[in-house]
C-alpha positions in Angstrom: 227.7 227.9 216.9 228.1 227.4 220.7 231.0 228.8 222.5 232.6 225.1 223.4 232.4 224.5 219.2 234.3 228.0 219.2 237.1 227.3 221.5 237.2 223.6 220.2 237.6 224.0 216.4 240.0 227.0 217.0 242.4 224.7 219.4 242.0 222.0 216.6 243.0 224.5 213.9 246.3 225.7 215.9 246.8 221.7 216.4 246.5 221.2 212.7 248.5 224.0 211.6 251.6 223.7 214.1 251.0 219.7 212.6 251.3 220.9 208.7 254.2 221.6 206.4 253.9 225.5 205.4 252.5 225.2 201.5 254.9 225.3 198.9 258.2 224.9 201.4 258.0 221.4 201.2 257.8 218.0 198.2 254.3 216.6 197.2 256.7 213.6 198.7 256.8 214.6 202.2 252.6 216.7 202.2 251.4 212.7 201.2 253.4 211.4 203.8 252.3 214.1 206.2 249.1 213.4 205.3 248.6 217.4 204.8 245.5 218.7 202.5 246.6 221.8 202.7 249.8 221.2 201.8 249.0 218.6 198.8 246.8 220.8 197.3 248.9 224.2 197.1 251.7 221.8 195.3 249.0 220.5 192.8 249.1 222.3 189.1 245.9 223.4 188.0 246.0 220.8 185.4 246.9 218.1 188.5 243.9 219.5 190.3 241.1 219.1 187.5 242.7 215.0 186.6 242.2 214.1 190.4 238.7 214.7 190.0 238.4 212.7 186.8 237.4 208.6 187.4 237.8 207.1 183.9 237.9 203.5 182.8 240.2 201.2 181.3 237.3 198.8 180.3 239.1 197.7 177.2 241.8 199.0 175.3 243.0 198.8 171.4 246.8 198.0 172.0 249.2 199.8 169.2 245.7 200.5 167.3 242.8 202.4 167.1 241.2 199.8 165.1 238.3 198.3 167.1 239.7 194.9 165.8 242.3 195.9 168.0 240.0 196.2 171.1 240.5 193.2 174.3 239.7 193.1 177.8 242.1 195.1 179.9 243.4 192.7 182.1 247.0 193.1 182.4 249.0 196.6 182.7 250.5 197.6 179.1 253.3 200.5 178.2 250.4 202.3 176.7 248.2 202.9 179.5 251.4 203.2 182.4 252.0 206.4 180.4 248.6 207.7 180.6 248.6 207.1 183.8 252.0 208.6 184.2 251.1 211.4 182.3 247.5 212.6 183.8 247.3 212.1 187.2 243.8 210.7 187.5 242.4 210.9 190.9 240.1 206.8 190.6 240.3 204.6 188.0 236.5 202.8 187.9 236.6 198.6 187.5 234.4 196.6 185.3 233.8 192.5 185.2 236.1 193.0 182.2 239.0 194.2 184.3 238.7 191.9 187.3 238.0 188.0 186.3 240.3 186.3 189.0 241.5 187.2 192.1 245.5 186.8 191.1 245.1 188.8 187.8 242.8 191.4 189.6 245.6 191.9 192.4 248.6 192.4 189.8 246.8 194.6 187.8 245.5 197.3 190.4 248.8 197.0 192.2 250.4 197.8 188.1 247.8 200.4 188.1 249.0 202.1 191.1 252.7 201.5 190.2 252.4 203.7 186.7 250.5 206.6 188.8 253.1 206.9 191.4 255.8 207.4 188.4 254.8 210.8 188.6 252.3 211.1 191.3 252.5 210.8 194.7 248.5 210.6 195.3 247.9 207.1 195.1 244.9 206.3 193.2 241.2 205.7 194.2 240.1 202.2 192.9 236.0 202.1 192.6 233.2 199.4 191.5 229.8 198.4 190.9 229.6 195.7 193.3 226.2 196.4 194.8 225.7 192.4 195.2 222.9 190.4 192.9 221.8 191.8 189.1 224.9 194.1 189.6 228.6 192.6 190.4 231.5 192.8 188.8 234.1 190.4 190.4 234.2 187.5 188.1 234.8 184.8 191.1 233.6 186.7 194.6 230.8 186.3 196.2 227.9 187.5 193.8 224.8 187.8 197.0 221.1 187.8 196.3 220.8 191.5 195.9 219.2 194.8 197.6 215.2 193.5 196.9 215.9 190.0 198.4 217.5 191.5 201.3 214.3 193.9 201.6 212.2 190.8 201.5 213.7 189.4 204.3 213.0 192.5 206.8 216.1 191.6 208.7 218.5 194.6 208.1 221.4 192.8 209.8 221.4 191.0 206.5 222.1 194.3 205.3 224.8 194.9 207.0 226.6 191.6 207.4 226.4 191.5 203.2 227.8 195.2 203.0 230.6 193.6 205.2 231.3 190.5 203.1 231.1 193.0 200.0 233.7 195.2 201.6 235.9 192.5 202.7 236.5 190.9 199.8 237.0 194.4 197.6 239.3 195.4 200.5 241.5 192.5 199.7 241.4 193.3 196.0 243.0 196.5 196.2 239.5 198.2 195.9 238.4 201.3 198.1 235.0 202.8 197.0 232.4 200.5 196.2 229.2 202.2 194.2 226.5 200.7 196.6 224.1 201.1 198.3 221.8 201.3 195.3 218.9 203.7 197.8 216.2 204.3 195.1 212.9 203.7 196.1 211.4 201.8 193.2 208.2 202.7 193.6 207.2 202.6 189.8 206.9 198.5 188.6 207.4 200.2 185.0 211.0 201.4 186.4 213.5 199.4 183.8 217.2 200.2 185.4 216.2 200.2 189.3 214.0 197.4 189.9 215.6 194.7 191.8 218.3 197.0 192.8 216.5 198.7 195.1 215.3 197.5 198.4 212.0 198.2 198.1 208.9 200.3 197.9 208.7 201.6 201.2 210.7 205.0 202.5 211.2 203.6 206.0 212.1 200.1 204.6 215.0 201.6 202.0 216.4 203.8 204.3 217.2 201.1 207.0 218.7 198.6 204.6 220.8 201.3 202.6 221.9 203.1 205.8 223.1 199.2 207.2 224.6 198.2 204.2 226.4 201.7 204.0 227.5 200.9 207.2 228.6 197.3 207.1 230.6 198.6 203.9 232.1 201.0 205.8 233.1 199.1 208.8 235.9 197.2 206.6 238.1 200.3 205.4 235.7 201.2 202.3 233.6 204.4 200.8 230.2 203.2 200.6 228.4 205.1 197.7 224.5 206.0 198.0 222.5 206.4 194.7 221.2 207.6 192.5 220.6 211.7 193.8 217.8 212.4 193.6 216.6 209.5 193.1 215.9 207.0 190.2 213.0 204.8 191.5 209.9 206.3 190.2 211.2 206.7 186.7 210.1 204.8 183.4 213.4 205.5 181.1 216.8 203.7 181.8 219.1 206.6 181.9 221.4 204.7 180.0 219.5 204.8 177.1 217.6 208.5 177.4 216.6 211.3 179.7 214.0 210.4 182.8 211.9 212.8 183.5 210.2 212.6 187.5 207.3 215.5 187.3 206.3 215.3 190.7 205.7 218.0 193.4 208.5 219.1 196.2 206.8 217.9 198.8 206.3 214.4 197.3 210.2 214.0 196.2 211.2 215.2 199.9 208.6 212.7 201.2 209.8 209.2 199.0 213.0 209.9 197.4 215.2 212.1 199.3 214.1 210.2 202.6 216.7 207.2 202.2 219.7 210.1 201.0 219.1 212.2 204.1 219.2 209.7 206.5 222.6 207.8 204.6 224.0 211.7 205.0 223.1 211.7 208.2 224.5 208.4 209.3 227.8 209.7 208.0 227.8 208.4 204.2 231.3 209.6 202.2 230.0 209.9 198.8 226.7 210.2 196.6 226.2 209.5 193.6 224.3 211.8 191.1 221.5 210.8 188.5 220.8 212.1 184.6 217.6 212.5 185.5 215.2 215.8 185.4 213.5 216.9 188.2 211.6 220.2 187.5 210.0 220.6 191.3 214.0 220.9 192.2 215.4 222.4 189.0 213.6 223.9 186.0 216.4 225.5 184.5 217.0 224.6 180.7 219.9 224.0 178.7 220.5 224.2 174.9 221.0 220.9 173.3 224.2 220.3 171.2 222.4 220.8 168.2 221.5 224.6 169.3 217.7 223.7 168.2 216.1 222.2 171.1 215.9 223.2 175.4 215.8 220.8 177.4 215.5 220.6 181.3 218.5 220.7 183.4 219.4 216.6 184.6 220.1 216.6 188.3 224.1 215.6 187.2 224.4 219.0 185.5 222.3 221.0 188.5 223.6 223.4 190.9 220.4 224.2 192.8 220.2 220.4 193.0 223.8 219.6 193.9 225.0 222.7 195.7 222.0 224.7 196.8 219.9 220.8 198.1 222.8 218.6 198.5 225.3 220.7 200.1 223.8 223.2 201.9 219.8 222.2 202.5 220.3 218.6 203.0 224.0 218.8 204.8 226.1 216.8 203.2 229.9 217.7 202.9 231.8 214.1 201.4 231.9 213.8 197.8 229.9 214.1 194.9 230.6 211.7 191.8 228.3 211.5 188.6 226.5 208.5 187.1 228.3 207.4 184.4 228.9 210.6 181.9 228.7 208.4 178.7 225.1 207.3 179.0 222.5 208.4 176.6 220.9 210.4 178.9 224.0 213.3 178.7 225.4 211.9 175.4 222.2 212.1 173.5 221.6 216.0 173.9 224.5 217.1 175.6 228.5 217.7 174.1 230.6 215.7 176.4 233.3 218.9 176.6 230.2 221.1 177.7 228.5 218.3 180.0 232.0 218.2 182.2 232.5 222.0 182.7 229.0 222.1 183.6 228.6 219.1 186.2 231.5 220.7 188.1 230.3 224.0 188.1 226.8 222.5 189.5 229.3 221.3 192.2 230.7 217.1 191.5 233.5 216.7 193.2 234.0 212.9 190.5 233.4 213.2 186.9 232.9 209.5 186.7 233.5 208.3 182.6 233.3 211.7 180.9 234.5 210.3 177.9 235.3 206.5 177.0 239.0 206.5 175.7 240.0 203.4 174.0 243.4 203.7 172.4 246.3 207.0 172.9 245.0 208.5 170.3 241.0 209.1 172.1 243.5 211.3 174.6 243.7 214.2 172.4 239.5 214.5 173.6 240.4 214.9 177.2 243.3 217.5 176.1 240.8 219.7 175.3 238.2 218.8 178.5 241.0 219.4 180.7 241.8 223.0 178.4 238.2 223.9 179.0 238.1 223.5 182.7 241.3 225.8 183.0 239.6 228.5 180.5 236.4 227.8 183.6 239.0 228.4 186.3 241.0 231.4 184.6 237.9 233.5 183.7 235.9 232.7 187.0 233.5 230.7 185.7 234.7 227.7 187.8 235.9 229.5 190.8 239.5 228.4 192.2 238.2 227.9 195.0 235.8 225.9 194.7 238.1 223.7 193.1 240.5 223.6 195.2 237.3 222.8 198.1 236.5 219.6 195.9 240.2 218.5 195.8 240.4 218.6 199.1 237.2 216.7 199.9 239.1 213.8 197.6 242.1 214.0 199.0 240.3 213.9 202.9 238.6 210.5 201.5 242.0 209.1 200.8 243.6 210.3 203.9 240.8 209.0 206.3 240.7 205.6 204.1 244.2 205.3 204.1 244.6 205.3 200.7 247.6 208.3 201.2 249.6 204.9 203.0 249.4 202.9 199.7 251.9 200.2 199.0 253.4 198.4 195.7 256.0 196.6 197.1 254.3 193.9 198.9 252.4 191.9 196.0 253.4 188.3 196.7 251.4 188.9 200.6 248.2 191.0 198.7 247.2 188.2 196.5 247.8 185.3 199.0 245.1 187.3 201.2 243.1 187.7 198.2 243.6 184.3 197.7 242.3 183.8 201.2 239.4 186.2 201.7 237.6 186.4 198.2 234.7 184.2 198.1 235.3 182.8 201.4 233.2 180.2 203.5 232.0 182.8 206.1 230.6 184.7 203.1 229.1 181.8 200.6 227.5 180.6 204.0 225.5 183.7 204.6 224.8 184.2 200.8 223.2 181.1 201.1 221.4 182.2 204.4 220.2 185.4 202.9 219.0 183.7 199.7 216.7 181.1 201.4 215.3 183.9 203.7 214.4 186.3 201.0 212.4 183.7 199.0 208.7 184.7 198.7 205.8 182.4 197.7 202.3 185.0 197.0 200.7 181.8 196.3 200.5 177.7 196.5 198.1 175.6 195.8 199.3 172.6 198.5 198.2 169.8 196.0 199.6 170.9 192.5 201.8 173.6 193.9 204.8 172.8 196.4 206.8 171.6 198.4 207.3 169.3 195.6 207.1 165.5 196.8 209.2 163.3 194.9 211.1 159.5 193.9 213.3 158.5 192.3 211.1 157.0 189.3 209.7 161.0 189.3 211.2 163.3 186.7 211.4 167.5 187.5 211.2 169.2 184.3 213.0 172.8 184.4 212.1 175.1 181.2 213.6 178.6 181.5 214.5 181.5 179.5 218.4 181.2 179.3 218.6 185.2 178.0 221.7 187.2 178.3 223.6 184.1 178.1 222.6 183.1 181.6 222.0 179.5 182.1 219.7 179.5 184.5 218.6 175.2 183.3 222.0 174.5 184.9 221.1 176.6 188.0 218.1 174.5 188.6 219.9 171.2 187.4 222.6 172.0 189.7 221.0 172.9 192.5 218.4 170.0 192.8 221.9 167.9 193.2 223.2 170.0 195.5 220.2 169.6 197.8 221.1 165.9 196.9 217.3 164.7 196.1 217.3 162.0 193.8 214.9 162.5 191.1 214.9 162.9 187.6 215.8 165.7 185.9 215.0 167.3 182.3 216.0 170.8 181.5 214.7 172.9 178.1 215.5 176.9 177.0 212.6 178.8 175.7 214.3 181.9 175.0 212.8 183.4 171.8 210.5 180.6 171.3 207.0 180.8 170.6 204.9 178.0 172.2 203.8 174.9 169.7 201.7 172.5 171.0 203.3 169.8 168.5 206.1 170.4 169.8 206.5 172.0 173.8 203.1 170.0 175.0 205.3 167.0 175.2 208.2 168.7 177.2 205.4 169.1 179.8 203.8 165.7 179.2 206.5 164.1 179.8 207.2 165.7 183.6 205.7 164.4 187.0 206.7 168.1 188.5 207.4 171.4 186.6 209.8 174.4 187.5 209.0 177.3 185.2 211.4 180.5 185.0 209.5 183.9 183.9 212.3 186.6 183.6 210.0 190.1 182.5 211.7 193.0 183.0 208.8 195.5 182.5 205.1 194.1 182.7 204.1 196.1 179.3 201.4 193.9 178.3 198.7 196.0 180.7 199.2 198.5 178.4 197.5 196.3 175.4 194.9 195.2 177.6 193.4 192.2 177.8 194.2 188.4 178.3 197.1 188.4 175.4 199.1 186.0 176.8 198.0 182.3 175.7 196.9 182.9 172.1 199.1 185.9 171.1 202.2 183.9 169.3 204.1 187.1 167.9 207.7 187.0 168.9 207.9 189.7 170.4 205.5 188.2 173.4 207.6 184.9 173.9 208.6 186.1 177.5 204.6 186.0 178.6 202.8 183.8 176.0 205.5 180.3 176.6 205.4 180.5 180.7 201.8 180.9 180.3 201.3 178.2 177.9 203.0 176.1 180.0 200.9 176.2 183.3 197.9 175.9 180.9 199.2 172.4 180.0 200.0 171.2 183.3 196.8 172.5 185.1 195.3 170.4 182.0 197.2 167.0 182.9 197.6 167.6 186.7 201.2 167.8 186.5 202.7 169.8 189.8 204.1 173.3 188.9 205.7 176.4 190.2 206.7 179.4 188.9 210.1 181.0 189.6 209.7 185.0 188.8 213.6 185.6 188.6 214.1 189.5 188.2 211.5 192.1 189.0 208.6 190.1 191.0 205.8 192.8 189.4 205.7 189.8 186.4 204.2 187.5 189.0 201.1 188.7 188.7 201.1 187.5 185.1 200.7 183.8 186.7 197.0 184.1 188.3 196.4 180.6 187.3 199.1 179.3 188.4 199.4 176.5 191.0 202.6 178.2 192.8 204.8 180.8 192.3 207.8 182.0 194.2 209.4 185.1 193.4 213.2 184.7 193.8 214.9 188.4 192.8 217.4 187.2 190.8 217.9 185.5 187.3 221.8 184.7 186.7 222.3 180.7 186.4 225.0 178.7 186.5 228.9 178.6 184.5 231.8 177.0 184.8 231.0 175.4 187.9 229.7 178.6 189.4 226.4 179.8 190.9 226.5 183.6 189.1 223.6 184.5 191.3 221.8 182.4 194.7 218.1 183.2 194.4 217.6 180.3 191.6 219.4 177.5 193.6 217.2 179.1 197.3 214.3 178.8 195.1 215.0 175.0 194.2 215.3 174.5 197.9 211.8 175.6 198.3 210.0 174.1 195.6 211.7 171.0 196.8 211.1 171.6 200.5 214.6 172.0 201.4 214.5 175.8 202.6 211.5 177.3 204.3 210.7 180.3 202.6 210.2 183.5 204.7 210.3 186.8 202.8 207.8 189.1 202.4 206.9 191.2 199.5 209.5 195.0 199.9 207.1 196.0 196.9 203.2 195.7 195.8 202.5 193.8 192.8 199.5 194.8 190.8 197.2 193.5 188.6 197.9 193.4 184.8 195.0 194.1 184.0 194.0 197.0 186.2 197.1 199.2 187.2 195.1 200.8 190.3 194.4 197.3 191.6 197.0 195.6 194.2 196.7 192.2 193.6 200.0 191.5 196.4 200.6 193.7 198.5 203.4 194.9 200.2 204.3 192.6 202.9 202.5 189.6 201.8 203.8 186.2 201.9 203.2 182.3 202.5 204.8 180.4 204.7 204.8 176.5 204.1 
């Protein structure tokens, strides 16, 4: 260390010390209102200690039951969970859409939330999301963005940040301080199931700008900006949520693709990272016994020291918080006791256990009694050093001072949700949603006569078929947003979800169109591993997704009939269209409800089959042949302008 550093930190030390309360001479009361670490943490019990660093939800709750009968959306503060809160001392509590469906519930019930904590606590509570924009929101009437890939598309990372700002904004408003974003995987496997369109692309240099902006723009408004998912989950093939990744690839090539984005979000000044449950032997080959005692199985990065103290901390430099993924997922759950799986993620060195256990009613407490025991046992015998504890309380409790989450209000409802009111889903926001949305749209190929921009009368009639899965009505997207760009035309809409193609029945849906929008929503482009042109003939249920959109453009190439292709999630499942007179790929799926777009990249996509919007994005990924995984049929970068 230099000299100047020397005589720097040590005048800043006697500054700090001459500005503290003494430990233990003075109230929790007056160390929160000092704003003193030092002093909040020597009043903390051990048991206070281990709860601040617990994030659970309130997802749903079983009121006066345990009975899953019993079980409703928690959307309004109940005696029941004041008392837990009362009682344990949590340190966040983490939001889902189930909590937060309006802006005047959403208000009342964080403001009841932090109300019950201060009974007993004098650390106001954390309030943290999943509001990355696009696939992933959570706020059932703000702003819902096109998402991370769309942005990537667009190569303009003031996007980036401008939409990390709207994001903040409105969670700001809310009562909201960490938002779980930037999502700064780079998806560089088209087989990747959870990442996908939640990344912003393919490219190092490409994710790194856009996740270091957004982080930014997120954190200009007063909010933590989370990266994730450390180490990385792009170049995996498992959804964690559902089993245990494993990324076999050599040190050199993780430190060249997926710590690049992390290192330069830590270096920019990021607050928190979030881990993944993913093995990476190159960083950890350590094994753990199962929870059946019959198995070994690699060490997940969650659960990692060398990956979250010995990289994290000290290699790569970072010194905010550490929270886990979501403890509940498979990936722990399936081989790993829950009790076992907390001690050992904060011995590795988390600072958040986020959702170590999923408590529904009182009586799914008695679990967390005996977490909380086994942390203390960690603590008492050494295992967990005091220390170190006390080091990741602090790092918290820094968070909340330099967010001003310390300075936390209750009494002052009536003003927080008229500028909830006023702020959530603003004009200044849907305006650059919109602007975003149109930009990111990318068309790999047009045909100019049978492809678009579509020309149309009156007399003409614009037939939309999509696949209205997961209860997303993406028919009244299109239907919706071909009146909102007020052409007047014709419109027919049908849902193919789970439907195999009959000519004697679907060949007079196209028939009876002068233009056709077709949706393709693919998630994983498995049929390259069958081989072979399956899609027009192979009528097995399973293949609906592939064998109706295909079936469709066969018809129309057959009776001229205009088309395009909207590819609304992951744009690798363009390259199942070949034959195809147009296709756009928009990076989004979710339609229309209750007079709500749930997603943008549909209605921009309408805009520029109709002509509406000029389409400018460029692919943040390469898309490769079905047929021949080695072969790039669109590359990174490409795309048509018209």
């Amino acid at each position: 260390m230099k000299f100047s550093a020397v005589i720097s930190a040590t005048i800043g030390f006697l500054a700090f010390t001459q500005a503290t309360p003494p430990a233990g001479k003075y109230t929790m009361d007056k160390c929160v209102k000092c704003a003193s670490i030092e002093c909040m943490v020597a009043n903390m019990s051990l048991q206070d200690k281990i709860t601040q660093k617990i994030v659970l939800d309130f997802r749903k709750w079983r009121l006066g039951s345990c009975d899953v009968a019993a079980e409703k959306d928690f959307t309004v503060m109940n005696t029941e969970v004041a008392d837990i809160l009362a009682k344990y001392k949590f340190g966040d509590v983490i939001l889902f859409a189930e909590n937060v469906p309006s802006v005047n519930q959403t208000t009342i019930l964080l403001n009841e939330f932090q109300k019950a904590n201060a009974k007993t606590n004098k650390i106001p509570l954390m309030f943290s999301i999943d509001q990355e924009g696009g696939i992933v929101t959570r706020l059932g009437t703000g702003t819902m963005w096109p998402g991370n890939m769309a942005m990537g598309a667009t190569r303009n990372s003031d996007y980036s940040y401008k939409v990390g700002a709207g994001i903040a904004k409105e969670l700001k408003a809310l009562g909201i301080q960490v938002n779980y974003g930037p999502d700064s995987d780079v998806n560089i496997n088209p087989q990747n199931p959870v990442i996908g369109v939640r990344s912003f692309g393919s490219n190092t240099q490409l994710v790194s700008e856009f996740a270091v902006k957004y982080s930014q723009g997120i954190r200009s408004q007063g909010i933590i900006s989370t990266a994730k998912h450390f180490p990385g989950h792009g170049d995996t093939s498992t959804d964690s949520h559902f089993g245990l990744p494993l990324v076999n690839k050599t040190l050199e090539e993780i430190k060249k693709v997926e710590l690049v984005p992390f290192q330069a979000l830590i270096d920019s000044g990021i607050d928190m990272i979030m881990t993944a449950h993913i093995q990476y032997p190159a960083l950890d080959s350590t094994t753990l016994v199962n929870k059946y005692g019959n198995e070994t199985a690699i060490v997940p990065a969650t659960l990692s020291r060398k990956i979250l103290t010995d990289l994290l901390r000290k290699e790569m430099g970072f010194d905010g918080i550490i929270a886990t993924d979501a403890m509940n997922m498979d990936a722990l759950v399936a081989l790993f006791d829950l009790t076992e799986s907390l001690s050992n993620t904060f011995k590795a060195g988390a600072d958040f256990a986020v959702m170590p256990l999923i408590p529904r009613c009182v009586e799914d407490y008695k679990l967390l009694d005996s977490m909380i025991e086994r942390i203390k046992k960690d603590v008492e015998t050494g295992a967990y050093p005091l220390e170190e504890l006390n080091d990741s309380v602090a790092r918290i409790l820094r968070a909340k001072k330099k967010y001003g989450i310390l300075n936390t209000r209750t009494d002052d409802i009536d003003a927080k949700v008229s500028n909830a009111i006023a702020v959530v889903n603003n004009a200044e926001n849907k305006a650059l949603e919109k602007k975003v949305s149109e930009d990111s749209m990318t068309v790999i190929k047009n045909d100019p006569k049978y492809g678009i921009p579509f020309v149309v009368k009156p007399t003409d009639k614009i037939v939309a078929i999509m696949p209205n899965t997961g209860n997303e009505q993406q028919t009244a997207s299109v239907a919706q947003a071909i009146k909102d760009y007020g052409v007047d035309v014709g419109v027919s809409t049908y849902n193919y979800t789970n439907t195999v193609y009959d000519p004697a029945v679907h060949d007079a849906w196209v028939d009876s169109a002068t233009h056709i929008i077709i949706g393709s929503l693919v998630t994983k482009n498995t049929p390259a591993i069958d081989g072979g042109d399956i899609f027009v003939e192979d009528k097995t249920p399973i293949q609906w997704a592939y064998t109706f959109p295909q079936n469709v453009v066969k018809r129309a190439a057959e009776k001229k009939i205009p088309l395009v292709v909207l590819s609304l999630r992951n744009p690798y499942d363009a390259a199942n269209f070949e034959t195809a007179p147009a296709v756009i790929v928009t990076y989004g799926f979710k339609g229309y409800a209750n007079g709500i777009y749930r997603q943008p990249n549909i209605p921009a996509a309408v805009g520029v089959a109709l002509g509406k919007a000029k389409p400018t994005g460029k692919l943040p990924v390469d898309i490769y042949s079905i047929f021949n995984d080695t072969q790039i049929l669109y590359p990174y970068g490409h795309g048509l302008s018209i």
